[in-house]
Structures are given as structure tokens and as C-alpha cells.
C-alpha positions as CSV (number, residue, x, y, z in Angstrom):
1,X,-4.6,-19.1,8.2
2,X,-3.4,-17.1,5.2
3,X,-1.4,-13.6,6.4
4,X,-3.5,-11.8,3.8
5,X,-6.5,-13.0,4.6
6,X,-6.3,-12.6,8.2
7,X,-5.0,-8.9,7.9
8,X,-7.7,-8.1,5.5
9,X,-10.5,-9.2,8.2
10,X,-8.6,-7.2,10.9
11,X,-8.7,-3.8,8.8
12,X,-12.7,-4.6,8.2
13,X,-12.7,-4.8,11.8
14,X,-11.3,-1.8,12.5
15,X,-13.2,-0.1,9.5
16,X,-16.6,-1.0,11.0
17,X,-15.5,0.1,14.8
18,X,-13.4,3.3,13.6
19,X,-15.9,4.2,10.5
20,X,-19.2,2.9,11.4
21,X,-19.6,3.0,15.4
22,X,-19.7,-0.8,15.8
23,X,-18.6,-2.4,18.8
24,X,-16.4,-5.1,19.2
25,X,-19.2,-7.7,19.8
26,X,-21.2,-6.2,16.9
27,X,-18.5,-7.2,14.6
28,X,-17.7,-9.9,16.4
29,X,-21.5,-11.3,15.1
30,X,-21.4,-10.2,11.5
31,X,-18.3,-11.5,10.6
32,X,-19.0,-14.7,11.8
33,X,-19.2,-15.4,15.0
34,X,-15.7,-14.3,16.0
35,X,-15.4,-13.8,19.9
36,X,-15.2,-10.2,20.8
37,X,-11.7,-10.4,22.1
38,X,-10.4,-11.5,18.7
39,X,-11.5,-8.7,17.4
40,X,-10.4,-6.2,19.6
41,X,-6.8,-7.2,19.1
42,X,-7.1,-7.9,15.5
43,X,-8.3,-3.9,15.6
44,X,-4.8,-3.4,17.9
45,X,-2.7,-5.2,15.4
46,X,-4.4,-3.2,12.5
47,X,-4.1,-0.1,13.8
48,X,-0.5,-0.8,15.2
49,X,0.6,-2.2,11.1
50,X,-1.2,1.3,9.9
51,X,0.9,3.8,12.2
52,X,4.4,1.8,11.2
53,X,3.2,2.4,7.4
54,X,2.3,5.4,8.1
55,X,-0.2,5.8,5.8
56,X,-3.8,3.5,5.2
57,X,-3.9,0.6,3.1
58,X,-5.3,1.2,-0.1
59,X,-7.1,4.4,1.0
60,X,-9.5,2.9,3.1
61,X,-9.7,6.1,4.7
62,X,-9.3,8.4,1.6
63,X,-12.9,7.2,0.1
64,X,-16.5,7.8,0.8
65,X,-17.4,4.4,0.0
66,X,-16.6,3.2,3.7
67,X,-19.1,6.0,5.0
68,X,-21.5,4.7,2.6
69,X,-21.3,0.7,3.3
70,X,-21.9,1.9,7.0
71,X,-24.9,3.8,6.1
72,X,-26.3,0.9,3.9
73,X,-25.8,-1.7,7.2
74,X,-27.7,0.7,9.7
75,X,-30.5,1.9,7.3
């Protein structure tokens, strides 16, 4: 496992529960087949890194884009 890697899938995690409205076992599936309780505290550790930095990585929260990709997943 590669740190950047791992925290990448964690904040896409946390971008389709916090953004879109998935739940944990719905991201769980589309990423892969993750268990549901990996995901909820990769979403933990995400949000946890994102309140020290105080301030989100890369503007993931700053673009429409995110709004968009969840509108293109749930038709």
C-alpha cells in the first residue's frame, strides 16, 4: 500500500458519502468490493487529516465538478 494512494481512495470515499449521499456499503461496492467498515474509517481518517489542514485538499470542496460527477452516477 502506497500512502498516496490509499489517502486518495479515502477522500473519494468521503467525497461520495459527504457530496453525493452514498452510504458506506454503496461505496464500499463501486470502489471495488471494499468492506463497509474500511470505508467508514478511511472516511474518519479523511476527515480527521482535513480538519488538522485545516483546509481541503486541492479544493475538492471549492469546485462544482464533485456535484456534477454525483449527478452523472445517479442519473
Amino acid at each position: 500500500r502506497w500512502r498516496r494512494t490509499v489517502e486518495a481512495r479515502q477522500y473519494f470515499w468521503m467525497v461520495l458519502h459527504d457530496e453525493c449521499g452514498w452510504s458506506f456499503p454503496e461505496c464500499a461496492l463501486y470502489s471495488g468490493g471494499y468492506n463497509h467498515t474500511t470505508v467508514l474509517s478511511g472516511v474518519r481518517k479523511a476527515r480527521k487529516r482535513e480538519a488538522d489542514a485545516n483546509a481541503a485538499p486541492s479544493g475538492v470542496h471549492e469546485t462544482g465538478q464533485v456535484q456534477e460527477a454525483c449527478d452523472d452516477e445517479t442519473g
